[in-house]
VEXMARSE-458559 format. One record per residue (C-alpha): chain; residue in one letter; residue number from 0; x, y, z. Coordinates in steps of 0.02 Angstrom, whole numbers, plus 50000, padded with zeros to 5 digits. Each point is the difference from the previous one (the first is absolute). Layout:
<atoms>
ATOM ch aa   i    c1    c2    c3
ATOM  A  A NUM     X     Y     Z
...
</atoms>
This chain:
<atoms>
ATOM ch aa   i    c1    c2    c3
ATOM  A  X   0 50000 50000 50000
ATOM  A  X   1 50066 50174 49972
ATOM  A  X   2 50011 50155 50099
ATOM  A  X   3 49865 50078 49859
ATOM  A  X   4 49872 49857 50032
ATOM  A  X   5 50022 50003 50184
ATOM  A  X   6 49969 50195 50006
ATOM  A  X   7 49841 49972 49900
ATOM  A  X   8 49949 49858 50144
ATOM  A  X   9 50005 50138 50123
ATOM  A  X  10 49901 50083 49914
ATOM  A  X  11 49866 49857 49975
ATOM  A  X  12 50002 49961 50187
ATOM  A  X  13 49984 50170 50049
ATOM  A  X  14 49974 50098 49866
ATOM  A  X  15 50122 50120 50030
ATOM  A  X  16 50185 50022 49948
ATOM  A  X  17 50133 49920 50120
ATOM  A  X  18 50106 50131 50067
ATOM  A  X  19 50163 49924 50028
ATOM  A  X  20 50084 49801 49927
ATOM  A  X  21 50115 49911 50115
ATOM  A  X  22 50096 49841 49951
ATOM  A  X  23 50069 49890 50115
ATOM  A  X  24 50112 49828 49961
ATOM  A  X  25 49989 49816 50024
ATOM  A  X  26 50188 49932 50036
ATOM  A  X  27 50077 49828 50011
ATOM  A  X  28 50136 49952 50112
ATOM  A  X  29 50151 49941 49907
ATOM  A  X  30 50033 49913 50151
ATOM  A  X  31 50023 49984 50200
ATOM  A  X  32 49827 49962 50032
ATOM  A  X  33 49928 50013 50188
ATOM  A  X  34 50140 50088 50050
ATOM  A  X  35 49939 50162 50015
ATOM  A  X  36 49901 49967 50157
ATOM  A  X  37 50146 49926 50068
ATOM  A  X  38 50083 50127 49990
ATOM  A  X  39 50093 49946 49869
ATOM  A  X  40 50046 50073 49808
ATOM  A  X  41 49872 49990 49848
ATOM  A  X  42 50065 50035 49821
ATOM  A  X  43 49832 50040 49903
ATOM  A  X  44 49930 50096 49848
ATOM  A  X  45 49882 50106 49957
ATOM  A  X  46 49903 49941 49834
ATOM  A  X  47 49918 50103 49849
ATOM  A  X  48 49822 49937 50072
ATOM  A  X  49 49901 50035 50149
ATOM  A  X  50 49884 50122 50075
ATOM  A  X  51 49905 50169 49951
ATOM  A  X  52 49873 50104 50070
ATOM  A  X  53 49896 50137 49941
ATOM  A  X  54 49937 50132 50128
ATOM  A  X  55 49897 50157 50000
ATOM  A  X  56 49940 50102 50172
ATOM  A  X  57 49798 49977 50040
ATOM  A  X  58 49907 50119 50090
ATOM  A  X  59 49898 49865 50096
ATOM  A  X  60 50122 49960 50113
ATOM  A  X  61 50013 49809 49973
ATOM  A  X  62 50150 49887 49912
ATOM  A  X  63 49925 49921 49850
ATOM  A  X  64 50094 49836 49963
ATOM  A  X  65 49993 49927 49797
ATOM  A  X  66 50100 49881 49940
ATOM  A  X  67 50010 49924 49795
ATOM  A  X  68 50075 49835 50113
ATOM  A  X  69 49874 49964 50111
ATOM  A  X  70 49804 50026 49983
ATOM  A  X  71 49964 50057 50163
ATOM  A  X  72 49995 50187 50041
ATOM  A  X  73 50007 50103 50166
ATOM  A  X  74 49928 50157 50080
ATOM  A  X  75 50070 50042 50190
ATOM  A  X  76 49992 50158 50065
ATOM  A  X  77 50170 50071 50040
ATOM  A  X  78 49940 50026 50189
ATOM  A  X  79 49964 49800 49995
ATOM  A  X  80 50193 49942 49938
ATOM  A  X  81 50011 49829 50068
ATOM  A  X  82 50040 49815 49937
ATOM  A  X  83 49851 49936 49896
ATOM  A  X  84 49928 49821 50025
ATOM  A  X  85 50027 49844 49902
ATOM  A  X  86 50192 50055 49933
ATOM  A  X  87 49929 50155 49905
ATOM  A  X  88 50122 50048 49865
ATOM  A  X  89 49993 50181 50037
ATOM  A  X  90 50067 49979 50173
ATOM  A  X  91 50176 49990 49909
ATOM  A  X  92 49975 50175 49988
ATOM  A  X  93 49892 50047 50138
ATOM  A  X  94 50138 49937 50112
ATOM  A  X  95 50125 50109 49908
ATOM  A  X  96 49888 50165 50033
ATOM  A  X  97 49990 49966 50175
ATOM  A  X  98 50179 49935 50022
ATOM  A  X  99 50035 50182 49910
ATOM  A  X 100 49904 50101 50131
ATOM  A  X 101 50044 49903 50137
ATOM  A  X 102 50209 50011 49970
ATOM  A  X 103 49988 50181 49948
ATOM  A  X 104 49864 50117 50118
ATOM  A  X 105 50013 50129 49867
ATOM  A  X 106 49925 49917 49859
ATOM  A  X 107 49815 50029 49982
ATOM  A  X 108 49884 49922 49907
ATOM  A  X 109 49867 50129 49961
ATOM  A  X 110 49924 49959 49843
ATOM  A  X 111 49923 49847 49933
ATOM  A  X 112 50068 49907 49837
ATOM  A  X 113 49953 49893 49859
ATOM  A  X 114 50140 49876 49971
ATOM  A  X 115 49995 49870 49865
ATOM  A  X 116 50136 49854 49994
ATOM  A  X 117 50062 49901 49870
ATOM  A  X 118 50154 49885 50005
ATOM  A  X 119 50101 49870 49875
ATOM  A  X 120 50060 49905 50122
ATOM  A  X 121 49950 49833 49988
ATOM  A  X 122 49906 49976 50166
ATOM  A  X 123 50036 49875 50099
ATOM  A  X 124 50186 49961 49924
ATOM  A  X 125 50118 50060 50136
ATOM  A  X 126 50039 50152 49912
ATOM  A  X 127 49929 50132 50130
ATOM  A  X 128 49869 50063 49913
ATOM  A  X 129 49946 50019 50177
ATOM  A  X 130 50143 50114 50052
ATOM  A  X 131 49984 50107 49825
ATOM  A  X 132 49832 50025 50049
ATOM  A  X 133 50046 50077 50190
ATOM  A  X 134 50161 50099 49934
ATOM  A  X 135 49886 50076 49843
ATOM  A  X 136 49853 50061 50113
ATOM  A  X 137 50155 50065 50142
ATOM  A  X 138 50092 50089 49883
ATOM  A  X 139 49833 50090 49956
ATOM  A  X 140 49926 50030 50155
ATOM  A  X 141 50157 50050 50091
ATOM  A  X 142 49997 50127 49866
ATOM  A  X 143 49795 50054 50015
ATOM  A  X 144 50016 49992 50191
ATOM  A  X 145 50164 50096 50039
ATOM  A  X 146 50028 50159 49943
ATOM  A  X 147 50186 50040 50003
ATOM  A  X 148 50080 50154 49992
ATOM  A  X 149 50179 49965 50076
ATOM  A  X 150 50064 49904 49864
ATOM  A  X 151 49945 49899 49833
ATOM  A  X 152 49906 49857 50069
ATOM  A  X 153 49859 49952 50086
ATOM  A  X 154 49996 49997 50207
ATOM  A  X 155 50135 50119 50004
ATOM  A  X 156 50132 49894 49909
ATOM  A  X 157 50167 50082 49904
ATOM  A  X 158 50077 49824 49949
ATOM  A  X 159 49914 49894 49885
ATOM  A  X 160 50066 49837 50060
ATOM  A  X 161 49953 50033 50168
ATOM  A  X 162 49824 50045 49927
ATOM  A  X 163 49988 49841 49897
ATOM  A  X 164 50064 49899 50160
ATOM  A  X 165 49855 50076 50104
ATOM  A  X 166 49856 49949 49840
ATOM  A  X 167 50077 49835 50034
ATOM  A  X 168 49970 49972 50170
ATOM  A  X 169 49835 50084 50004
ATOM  A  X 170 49961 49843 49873
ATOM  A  X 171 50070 49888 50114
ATOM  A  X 172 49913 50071 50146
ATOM  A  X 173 49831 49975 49914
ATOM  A  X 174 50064 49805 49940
ATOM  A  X 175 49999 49965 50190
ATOM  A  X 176 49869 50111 50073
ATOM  A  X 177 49845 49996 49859
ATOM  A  X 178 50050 49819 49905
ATOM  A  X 179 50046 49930 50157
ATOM  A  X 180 50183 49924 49919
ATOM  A  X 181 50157 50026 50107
ATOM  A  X 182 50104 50051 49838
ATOM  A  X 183 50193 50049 49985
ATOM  A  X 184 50010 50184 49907
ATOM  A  X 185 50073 49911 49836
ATOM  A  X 186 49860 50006 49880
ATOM  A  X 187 49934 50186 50039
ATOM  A  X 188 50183 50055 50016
ATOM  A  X 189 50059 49915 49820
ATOM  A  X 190 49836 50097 49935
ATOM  A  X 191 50036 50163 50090
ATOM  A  X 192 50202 49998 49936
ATOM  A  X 193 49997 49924 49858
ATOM  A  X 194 50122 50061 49874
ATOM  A  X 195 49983 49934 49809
ATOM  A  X 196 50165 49870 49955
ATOM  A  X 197 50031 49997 50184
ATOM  A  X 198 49959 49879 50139
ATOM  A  X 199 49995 50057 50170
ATOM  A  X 200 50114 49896 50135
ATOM  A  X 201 49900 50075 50161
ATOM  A  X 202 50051 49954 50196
ATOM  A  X 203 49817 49988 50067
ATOM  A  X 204 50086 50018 50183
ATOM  A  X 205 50077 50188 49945
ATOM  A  X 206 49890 50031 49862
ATOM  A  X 207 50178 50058 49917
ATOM  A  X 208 50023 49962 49833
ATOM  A  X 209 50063 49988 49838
ATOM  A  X 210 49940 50004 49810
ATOM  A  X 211 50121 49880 49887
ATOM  A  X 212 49999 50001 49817
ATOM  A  X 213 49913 49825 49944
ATOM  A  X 214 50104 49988 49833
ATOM  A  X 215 49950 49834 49905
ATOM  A  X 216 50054 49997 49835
ATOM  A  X 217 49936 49871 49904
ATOM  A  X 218 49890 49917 50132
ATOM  A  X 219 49822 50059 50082
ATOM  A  X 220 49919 49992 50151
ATOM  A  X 221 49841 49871 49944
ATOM  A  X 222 49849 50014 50162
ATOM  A  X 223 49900 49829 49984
ATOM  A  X 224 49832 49999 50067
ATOM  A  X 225 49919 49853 50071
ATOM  A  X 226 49820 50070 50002
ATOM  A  X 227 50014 49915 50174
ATOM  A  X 228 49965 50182 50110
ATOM  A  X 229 50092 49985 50167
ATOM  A  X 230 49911 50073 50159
ATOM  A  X 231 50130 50085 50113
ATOM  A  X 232 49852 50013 50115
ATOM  A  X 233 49961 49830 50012
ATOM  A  X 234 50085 49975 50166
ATOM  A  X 235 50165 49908 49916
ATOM  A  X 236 50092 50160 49970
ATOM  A  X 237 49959 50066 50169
ATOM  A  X 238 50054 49832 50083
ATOM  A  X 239 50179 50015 49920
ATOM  A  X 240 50005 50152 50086
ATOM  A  X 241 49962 49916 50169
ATOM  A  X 242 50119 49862 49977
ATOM  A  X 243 50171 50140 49967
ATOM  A  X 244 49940 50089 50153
ATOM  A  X 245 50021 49818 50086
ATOM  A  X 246 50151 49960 49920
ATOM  A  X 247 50054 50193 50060
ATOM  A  X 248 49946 49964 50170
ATOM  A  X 249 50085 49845 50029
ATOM  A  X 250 50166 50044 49899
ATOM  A  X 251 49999 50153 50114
ATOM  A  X 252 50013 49906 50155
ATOM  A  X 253 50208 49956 49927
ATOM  A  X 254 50017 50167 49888
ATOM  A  X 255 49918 50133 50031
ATOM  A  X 256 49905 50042 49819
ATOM  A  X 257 49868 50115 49963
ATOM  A  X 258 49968 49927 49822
ATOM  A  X 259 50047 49854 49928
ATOM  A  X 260 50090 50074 49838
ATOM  A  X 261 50126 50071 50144
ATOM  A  X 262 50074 49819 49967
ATOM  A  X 263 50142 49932 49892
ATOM  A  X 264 50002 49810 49932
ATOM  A  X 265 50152 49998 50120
ATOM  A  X 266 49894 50057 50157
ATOM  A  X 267 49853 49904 49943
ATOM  A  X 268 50099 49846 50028
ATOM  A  X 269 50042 50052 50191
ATOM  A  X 270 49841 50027 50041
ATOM  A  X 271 49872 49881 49902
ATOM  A  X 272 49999 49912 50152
ATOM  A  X 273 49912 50117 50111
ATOM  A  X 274 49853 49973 49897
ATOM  A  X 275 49899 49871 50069
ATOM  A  X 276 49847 50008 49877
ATOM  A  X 277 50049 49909 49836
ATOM  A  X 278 49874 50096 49901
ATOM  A  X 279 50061 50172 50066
ATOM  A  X 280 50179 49923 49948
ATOM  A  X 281 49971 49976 49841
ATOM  A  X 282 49914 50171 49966
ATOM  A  X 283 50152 50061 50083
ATOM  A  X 284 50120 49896 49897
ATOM  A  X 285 49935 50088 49835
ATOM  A  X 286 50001 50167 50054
ATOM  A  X 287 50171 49997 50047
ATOM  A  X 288 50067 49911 49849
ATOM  A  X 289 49892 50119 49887
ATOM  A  X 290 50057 50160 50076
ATOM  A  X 291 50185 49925 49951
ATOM  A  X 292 49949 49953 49845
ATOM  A  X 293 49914 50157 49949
ATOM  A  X 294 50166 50090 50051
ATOM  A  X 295 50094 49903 49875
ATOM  A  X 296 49870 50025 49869
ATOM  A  X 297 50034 50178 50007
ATOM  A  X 298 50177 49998 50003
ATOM  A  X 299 49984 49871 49841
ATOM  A  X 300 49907 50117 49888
ATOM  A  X 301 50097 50143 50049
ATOM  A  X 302 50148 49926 49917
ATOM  A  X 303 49900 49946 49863
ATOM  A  X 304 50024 49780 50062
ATOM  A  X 305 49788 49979 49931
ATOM  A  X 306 50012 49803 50030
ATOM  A  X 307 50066 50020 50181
ATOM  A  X 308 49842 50108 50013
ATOM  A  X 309 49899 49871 49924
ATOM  A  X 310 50069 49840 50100
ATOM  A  X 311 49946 50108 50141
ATOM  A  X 312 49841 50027 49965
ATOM  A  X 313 49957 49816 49966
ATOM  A  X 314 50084 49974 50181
ATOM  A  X 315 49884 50119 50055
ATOM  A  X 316 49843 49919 49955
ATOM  A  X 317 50078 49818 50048
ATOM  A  X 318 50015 50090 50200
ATOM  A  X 319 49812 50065 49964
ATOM  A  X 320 49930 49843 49949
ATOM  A  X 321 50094 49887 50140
ATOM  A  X 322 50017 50107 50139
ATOM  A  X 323 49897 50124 49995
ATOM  A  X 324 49866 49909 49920
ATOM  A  X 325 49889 50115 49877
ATOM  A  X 326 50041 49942 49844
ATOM  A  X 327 49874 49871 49984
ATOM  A  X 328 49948 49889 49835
ATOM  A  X 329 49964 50156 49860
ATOM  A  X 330 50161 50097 50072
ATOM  A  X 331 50108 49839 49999
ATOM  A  X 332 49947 49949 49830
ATOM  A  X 333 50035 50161 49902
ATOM  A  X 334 50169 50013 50083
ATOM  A  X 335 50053 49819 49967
ATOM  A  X 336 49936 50015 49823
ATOM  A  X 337 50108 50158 49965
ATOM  A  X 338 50155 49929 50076
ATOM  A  X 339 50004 49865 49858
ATOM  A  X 340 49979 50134 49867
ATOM  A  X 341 50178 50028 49913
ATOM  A  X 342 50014 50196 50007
ATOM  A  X 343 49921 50009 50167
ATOM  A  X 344 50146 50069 50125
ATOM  A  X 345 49891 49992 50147
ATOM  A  X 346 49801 50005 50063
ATOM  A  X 347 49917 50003 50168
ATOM  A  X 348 49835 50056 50090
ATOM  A  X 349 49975 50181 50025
ATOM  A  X 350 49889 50089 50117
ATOM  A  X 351 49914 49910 50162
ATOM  A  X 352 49966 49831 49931
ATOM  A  X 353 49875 49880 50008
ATOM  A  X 354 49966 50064 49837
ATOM  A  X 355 50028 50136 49886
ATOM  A  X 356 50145 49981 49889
ATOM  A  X 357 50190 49954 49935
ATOM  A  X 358 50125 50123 49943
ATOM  A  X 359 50138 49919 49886
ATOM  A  X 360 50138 50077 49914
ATOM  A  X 361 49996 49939 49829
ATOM  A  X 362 50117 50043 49834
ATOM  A  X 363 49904 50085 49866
ATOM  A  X 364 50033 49821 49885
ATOM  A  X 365 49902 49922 50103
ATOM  A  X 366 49851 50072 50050
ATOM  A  X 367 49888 49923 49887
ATOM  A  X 368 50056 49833 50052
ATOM  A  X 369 49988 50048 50188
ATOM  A  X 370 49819 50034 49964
ATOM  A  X 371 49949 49872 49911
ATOM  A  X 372 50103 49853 50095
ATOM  A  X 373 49961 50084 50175
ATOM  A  X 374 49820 50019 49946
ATOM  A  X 375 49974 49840 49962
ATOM  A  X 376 50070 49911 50126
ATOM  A  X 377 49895 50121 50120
ATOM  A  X 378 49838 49959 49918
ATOM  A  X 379 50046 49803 50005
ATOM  A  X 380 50048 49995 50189
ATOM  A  X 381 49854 50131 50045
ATOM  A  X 382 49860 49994 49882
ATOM  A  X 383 50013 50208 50012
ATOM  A  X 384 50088 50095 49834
ATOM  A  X 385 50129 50121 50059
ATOM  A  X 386 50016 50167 49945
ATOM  A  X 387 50190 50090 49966
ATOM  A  X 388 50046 50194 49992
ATOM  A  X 389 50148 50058 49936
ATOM  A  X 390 50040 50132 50156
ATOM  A  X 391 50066 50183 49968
ATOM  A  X 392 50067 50081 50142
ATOM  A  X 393 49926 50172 50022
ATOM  A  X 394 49964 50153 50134
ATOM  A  X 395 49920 50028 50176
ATOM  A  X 396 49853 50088 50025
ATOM  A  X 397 49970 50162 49908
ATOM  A  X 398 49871 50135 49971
ATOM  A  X 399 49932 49973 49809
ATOM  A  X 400 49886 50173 49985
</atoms>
């Protein structure tokens, strides 16, 4: 859909012209993948798809919710901002609104808004159209509710990274607080900072971090989707969570720790014993190694070594799939299918699992193979026919019109 034909939705919903266009991106993680509540590293994108929204000020003092997604539509006073029954899409950015008034006192919201919604991110797929959605209505509303005048950015902000750190956590603050999912920052950091060509290799602890050139001549980064949605709020993703605070807890009892990720494989193997819960172990056991491995990844495409970065990214999913266990049989099967593919330098589950979708590096040669070998072998092991995107890494949020 383009910008033109989602203007003239506005303008069918409400029959009046939007005011202002936000765009906000989906991202996959290259790799280190449930780190970043750890308090470990992430290395993640931001992709050319994702999440935009239309808005124009009402008189009538209520938030009008539309969406060219989802069928159902909202009307809530903004004196009644709250988290709507039966996992309401528009609390995504209800939460953000209130999460927006609540860090900053200053920011009002005095006028009521039309917003319409429209993302290409293919729900369900691990690909946070989720977090696109939060950091797109943020990065507006920080702007409608704040009025700055001591620098160039909303809530009195003068740097822009600190600005597009603070639309990131007010996403994450709504992920835990409206959608009830006890979320790292990755996926509404990666869509706040996103820089096109560059991948972002982000301490979740600090919130420091660093933009690196992703420079892959003659080879793509392929997303596979298994049309298999994952539910982070399902309870699985939140148990993990529980199980590295035990592993924390009872690792802290020999060395002090705050996070796991404040381990090396070297320390891990002094103090494995501590924990007494094998499942917590295990949970443990991955984070640590992935933290390492995500270290070397970096260093590896720094110096231009692509197949070190792609043996570590099939380690990667290996750790997900046996020790921290949310792979499952759609994940596992596009991964081991791409691994036999000749041009394939590496592949692995991306986003929260149980679900979603692969990310593989693959050379250009071989792409059609990739899909049609990996696609088959999906549809014979699953009965479900996969879908692939050819990923381009673009921007973070921005203001459109």
């Amino acid at each position: 859909m383009t910008t033109q034909e989602m203007q003239i939705a506005f303008e069918q919903a409400y029959g009046r012209k939007a005011e202002k266009m936000f765009f906000s991106p989906g991202r996959v993680n290259l790799i280190g993948e449930h780190t970043d509540y750890n308090g470990g590293c992430v290395f993640p994108c931001a992709l050319s798809f994702g999440a935009w929204l239309l808005i124009a000020k009402n008189e009538e003092g209520v938030l009008r919710f539309h969406s060219l997604n989802m069928p159902q539509t909202y009307t809530i006073p903004i004196s009644e901002i709250k988290p709507q029954a039966d996992r309401a899409w528009c609390n995504y950015a209800l939460g953000c609104i209130d999460i927006i008034s609540r860090r900053h006192p200053e920011a009002k919201l005095e006028s009521g808004y039309d917003l319409l919604y429209y993302g290409n991110v293919p729900a369900g797929a691990g690909l946070s159209s989720s977090a696109a959605m939060e950091v797109v209505t943020a990065r507006a509303f920080t702007e409608e509710m704040a009025v700055s005048d001591r620098g160039g950015y909303p809530c009195g902000y003068t740097d822009e990274k600190a600005y597009r750190t603070e639309l990131a956590l007010i996403g994450q603050a709504c992920e835990h607080e409206y959608a009830g999912v006890m979320c790292g920052v990755m996926d509404q950091f990666a869509s706040a900072q996103g820089k096109k060509d560059h991948a972002i290799y982000l301490n979740c602890d600090t919130l420091e971090f660093e933009h690196v050139p992703v420079k892959l001549d003659g080879i793509k980064v392929v997303i596979s989707n298994t049309h298999s949605p994952h539910h982070l709020d399902s309870g699985a993703y939140n148990d993990r969570v529980r199980q590295c605070h035990t592993a924390v807890e009872q690792i802290s009892k020999v060395k002090p720790i705050k996070f796991l990720a404040e381990l090396t494989p070297e320390d891990w193997e002094k103090v494995e014993g501590a924990i007494t819960d094998p499942i917590a172990k295990k949970r443990a056991r991955h984070v640590v190694g992935e933290v390492a491995r995500t270290a070397e990844a970096v260093e590896a495409l720094k110096k231009g070594d692509i197949k070190r970065f792609g043996e570590l990214m099939t380690a990667s999913h290996v750790s997900l799939r046996n020790d921290y266990e949310v792979t499952g049989k759609e994940l596992d099967s596009l991964a081991e299918a791409a691994w036999q593919v000749e041009g394939v330098l590496g592949s692995r589950m991306t986003g929260g699992g149980f679900g979603g979708c692969t990310v593989s590096l693959v050379k250009d040669e071989a792409i059609d193979e990739f899909k049609r070998f990996v696609g088959a072998e999906y549809e014979k092991k699953t009965g479900i026919k996969a879908d692939f995107y050819v990923a381009e890494i673009g921007d973070g949020v921005a203001r459109l019109i």
